[in-house]
Each structure stands twice: as structure tokens, then as C-alpha cells.
C-alpha positions in Angstrom: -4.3 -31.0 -4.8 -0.7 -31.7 -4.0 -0.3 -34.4 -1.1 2.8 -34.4 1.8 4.7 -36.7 0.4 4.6 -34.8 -3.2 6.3 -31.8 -1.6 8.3 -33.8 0.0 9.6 -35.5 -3.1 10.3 -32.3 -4.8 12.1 -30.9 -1.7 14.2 -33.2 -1.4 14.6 -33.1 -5.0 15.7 -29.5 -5.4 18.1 -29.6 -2.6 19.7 -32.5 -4.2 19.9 -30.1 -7.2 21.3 -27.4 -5.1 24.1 -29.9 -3.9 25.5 -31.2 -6.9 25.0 -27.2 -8.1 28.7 -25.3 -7.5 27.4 -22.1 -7.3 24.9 -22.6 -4.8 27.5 -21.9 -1.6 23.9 -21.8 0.9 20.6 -23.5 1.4 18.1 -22.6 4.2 14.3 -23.3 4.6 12.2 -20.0 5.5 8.9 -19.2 6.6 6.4 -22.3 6.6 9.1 -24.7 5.6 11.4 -23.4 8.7 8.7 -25.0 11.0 7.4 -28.3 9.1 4.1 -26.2 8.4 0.9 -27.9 8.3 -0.7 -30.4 5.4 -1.3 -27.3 2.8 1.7 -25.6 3.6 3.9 -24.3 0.0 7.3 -25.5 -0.1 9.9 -21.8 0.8 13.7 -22.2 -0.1 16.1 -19.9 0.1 19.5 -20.1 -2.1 22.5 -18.5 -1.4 24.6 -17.7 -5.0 28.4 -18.2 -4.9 30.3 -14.6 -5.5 32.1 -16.1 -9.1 28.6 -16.6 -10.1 26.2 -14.9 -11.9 22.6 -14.3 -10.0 20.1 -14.0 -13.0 22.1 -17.0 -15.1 21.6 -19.3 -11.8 18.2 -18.1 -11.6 17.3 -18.5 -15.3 19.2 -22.0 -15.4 16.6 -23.0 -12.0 13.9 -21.3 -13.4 14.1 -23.8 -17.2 15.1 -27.1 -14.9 11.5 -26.4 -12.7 10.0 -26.1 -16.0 11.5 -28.6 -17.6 11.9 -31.2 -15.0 8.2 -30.7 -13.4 6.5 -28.6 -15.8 6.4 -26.0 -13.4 4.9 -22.8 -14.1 7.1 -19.2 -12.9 4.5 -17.2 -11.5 6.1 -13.8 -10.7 9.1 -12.5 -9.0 9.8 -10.4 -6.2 12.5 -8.2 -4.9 13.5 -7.8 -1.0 16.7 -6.0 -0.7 19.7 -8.7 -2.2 17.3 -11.3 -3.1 15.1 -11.9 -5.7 12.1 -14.0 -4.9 10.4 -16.4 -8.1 7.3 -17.9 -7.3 6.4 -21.5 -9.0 3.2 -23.4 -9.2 4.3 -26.8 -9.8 1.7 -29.5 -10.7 -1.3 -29.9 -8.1 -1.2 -26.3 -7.3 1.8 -26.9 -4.8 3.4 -23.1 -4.8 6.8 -23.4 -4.6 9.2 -20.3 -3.4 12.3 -20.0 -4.2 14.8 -16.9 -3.5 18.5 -16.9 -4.1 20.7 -14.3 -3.1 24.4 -13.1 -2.9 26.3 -15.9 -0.6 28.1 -12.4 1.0 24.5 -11.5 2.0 23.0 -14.8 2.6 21.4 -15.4 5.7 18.2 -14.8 8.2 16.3 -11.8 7.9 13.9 -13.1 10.3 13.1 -15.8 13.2 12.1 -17.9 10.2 15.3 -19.1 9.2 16.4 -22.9 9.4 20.1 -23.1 7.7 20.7 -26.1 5.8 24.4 -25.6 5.0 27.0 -22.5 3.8 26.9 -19.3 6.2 24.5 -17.5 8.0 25.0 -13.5 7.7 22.9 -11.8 10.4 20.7 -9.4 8.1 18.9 -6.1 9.3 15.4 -7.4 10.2 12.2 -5.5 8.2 10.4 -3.2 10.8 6.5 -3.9 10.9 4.7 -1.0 9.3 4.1 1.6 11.7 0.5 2.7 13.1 0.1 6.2 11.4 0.9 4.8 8.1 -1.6 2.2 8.3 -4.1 4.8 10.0 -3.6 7.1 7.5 -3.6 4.5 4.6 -6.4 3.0 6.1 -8.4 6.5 6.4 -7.6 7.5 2.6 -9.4 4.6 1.5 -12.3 5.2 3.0 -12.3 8.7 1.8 -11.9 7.5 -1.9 -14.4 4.4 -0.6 -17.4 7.8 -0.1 -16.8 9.3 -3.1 -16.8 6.0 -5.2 -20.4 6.2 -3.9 -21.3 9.5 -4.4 -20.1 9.1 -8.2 -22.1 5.5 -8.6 -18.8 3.6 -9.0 -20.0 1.1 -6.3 -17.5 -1.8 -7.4 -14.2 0.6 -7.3 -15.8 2.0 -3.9 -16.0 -2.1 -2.2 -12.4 -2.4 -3.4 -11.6 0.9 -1.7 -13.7 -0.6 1.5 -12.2 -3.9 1.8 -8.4 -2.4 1.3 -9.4 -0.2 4.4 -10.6 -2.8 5.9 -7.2 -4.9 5.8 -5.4 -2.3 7.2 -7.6 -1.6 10.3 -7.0 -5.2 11.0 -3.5 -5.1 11.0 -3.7 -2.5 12.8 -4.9 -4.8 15.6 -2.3 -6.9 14.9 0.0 -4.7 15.9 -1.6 -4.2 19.2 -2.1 -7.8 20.0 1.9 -8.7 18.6 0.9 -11.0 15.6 2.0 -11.0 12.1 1.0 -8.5 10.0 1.6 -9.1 6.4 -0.9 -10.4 4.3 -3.0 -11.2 6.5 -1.4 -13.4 8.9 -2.5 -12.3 12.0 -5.9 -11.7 11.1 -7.2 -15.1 12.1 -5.3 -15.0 15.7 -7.2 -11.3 16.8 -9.7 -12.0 19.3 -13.3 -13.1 18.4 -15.2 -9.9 19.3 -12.4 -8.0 17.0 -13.0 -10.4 14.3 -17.3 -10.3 14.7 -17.3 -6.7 14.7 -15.5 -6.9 11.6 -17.6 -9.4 9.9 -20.3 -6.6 9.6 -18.5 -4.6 7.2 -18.4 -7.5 4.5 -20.7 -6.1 1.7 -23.6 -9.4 0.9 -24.1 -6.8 -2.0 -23.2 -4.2 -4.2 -25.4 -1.4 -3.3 -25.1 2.3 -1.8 -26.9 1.0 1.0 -24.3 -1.9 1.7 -21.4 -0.1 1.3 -22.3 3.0 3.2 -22.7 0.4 5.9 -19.8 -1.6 5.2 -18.2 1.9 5.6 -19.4 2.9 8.4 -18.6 0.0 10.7 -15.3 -0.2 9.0 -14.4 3.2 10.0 -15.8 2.9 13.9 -13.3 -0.3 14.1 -10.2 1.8 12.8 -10.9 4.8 15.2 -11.7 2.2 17.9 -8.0 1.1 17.9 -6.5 4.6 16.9 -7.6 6.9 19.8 -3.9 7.3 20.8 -2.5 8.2 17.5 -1.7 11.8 16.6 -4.2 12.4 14.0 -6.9 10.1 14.9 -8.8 12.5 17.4 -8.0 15.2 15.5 -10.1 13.8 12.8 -12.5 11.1 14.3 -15.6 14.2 14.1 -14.7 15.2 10.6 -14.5 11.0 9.4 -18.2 10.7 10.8 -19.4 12.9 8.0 -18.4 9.8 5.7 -21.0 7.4 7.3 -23.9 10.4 6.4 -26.2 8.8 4.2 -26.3 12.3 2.6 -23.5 14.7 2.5 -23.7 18.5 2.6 -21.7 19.5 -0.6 -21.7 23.1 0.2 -19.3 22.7 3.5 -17.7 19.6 2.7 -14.1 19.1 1.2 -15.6 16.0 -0.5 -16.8 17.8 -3.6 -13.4 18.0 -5.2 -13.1 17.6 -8.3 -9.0 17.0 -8.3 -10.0 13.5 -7.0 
């Protein structure tokens, strides 16, 4: 595993590249790397790309140097409005983030933001998902999670389960004002929050198991819901999900379509 000083080495390295590099007009650290992070922190730079230059030829000519100079592996890439996002593992599983972006749109999108040099463009900050999305997200899951079961496709129905899952948490985030992507906040929500939540980890694949996994999933997303529109409205009709036997001749469940 990477040590401090190794990410330190290539940080200072790639900004050193990024200076003696005349398209790059920007540099900033971001999320982690904003705030020092902690001993297994990845290593987050952000890149802003002169206007005479081309994005995807600066990204391309990065993307052969990090493979070539420490045998760096690209990863994927993602997209966030201007910026494109490649992800690295570099030797001793140190991820390395790095995002370039138009220099007219370069700047903080977020509190995590730490310019290094160039200009700083005050960017429209993502909204946190909102709590009917997540609710409803949350409650489709667990629907597809019952019928999984009832069909005897256990494995697809603990994907279904732990996806709900995730979103009844941040759901909790929201309340409490932590992060909420990927997890982030998770670890911050209050013990009891997190011990009640512990019971709906499946310790198998079995109907048993994820009927219960289910069941408790779903009474910790309508514990935190009870103010959202559609959450009394259908808090009876989700109980039918925790049945260990369903009545197919009244309920919606028996759908084919699905």
C-alpha cells in the first residue's frame, strides 16, 4: 500500500508537470486533497485547460505521461458538467483523480476547493438529491427486492435490498446535514440509526434472510419519511412486502410486466 510520502512525491510531481505545461492556465486541490486528508487519503487535482487548447489532446497527452512515467493504470472517466474526471491507480493502489476543465469554467463547485494558481470562476453548486426521489428510489427497490424473492432470484433480490438500503441512509443524512454521496455520511449518523441498520445485513442468501433484511430495511425508510407526501399514503400498502406470504389474488405484485 502507498505510503504519505509516496503521494506526496507524485503530487508534487504532477504539479511540477502542470507548471512547465502551457496549457494548463489553473491548478486547485479538491475534495480530500483540499483538506490534507488523512494517511489513506487518494490524491484529487483539478486542471484548468487554457481556451487555445485542446481538452481531450491535454487529457490524452496526461493520460500516456501517468502511464508512462509511473506505469499508472486509467481506470474510468467521468463527466460533471465542463469537466471530465479520469481516475488512475498508480502503483500501491494510490487512486489518483484528476479532472481538467475549460480555464473559462475553471473553479469551485464546492466548499472543497483550495486554488493553487490561475482563476477561480464561482460555479453553480450541485443540489443534494431531494427526499422524494430518494424515498421513492428507495421504495422501488424494495418492491423489485419482494418479487426477486417470490421468483427464487435471491442474489438479484440482496442487490435490490442493499441498494434500498443505501438510499434510506442517505436519507438520514439529509436530516442530520452530512454528506450524502457515496456514502460519506453514513459513518457520521448517530449509533442507534446505524444499529438498527445493521440488522438488515443479510449473514445469508436465503428467503428467510432477505425477507428480514427487507423488512427492517423498509421500517427504517418509513421511520425517517413520515413527512413526505407519499410516504403515509403508502406506509399500510409497503407492509404487505414484509408478509412472509403474499395474497396474489388482491395484490398488484403479481405482474407480470415486471
Amino acid at each position: 500500500m502507498f505510503t504519505v510520502q509516496e503521494r506526496n512525491s507524485i503530487r508534487d510531481r504532477l504539479l511540477d508537470i502542470a507548471k512547465n505545461d502551457h496549457r494548463i492556465a489553473g491548478a486547485a486541490f479538491v475534495r480530500s486533497t483540499s483538506e490534507g486528508g488523512d494517511r489513506w487519503s487518494d490524491l484529487d487535482l483539478t486542471f484548468g485547460v487554457a481556451e487555445e487548447a485542446s481538452l481531450s489532446e491535454v487529457l490524452n497527452e496526461w493520460t500516456d505521461k501517468c502511464e508512462k512515467e509511473f506505469q499508472a493504470l486509467k481506470l474510468f472517466d467521468l463527466v460533471s458538467g465542463p469537466s471530465i474526471y479520469r481516475v488512475f491507480l498508480f502503483p500501491r493502489n494510490l487512486q489518483v483523480d484528476l479532472s481538467f476543465t475549460p480555464s473559462k469554467e475553471f473553479g469551485s463547485a464546492g466548499p472543497k476547493f483550495h486554488l493553487l494558481w490561475g482563476n477561480n470562476i464561482e460555479r453553480k453548486r450541485a443540489l443534494p438529491p431531494a427526499p422524494d426521489y430518494l424515498f421513492g428510489l428507495a421504495v422501488h427497490h424494495l418492491v423489485r427486492a419482494r418479487i426477486c424473492i417470490e421468483r427464487g432470484k435471491l442474489w438479484q433480490a440482496e442487490y435490490w435490498i442493499n441498494e434500498a438500503r443505501n438510499h434510506a441512509l442517505t436519507l438520514f443524512c439529509l436530516r442530520f446535514g452530512l454528506e450524502t454521496s457515496n456514502g460519506r455520511g453514513f459513518d457520521s449518523l448517530p449509533k442507534e440509526i446505524l444499529g438498527s441498520f445493521a440488522e438488515t445485513l443479510q449473514r445469508e442468501i436465503s428467503r428467510e434472510q432477505l425477507l428480514m433484511a427487507l423488512g427492517k430495511t423498509l421500517d427504517g425508510l418509513l421511520q425517517n419519511s413520515n413527512d413526505l407526501v407519499h410516504a403515509s399514503r403508502l406506509a399500510q400498502e409497503l407492509q404487505e412486502l414484509k408478509s412472509s406470504n403474499l395474497d396474489y389474488h388482491q395484490s398488484p405484485l403479481r405482474d407480470e410486466k415486471f
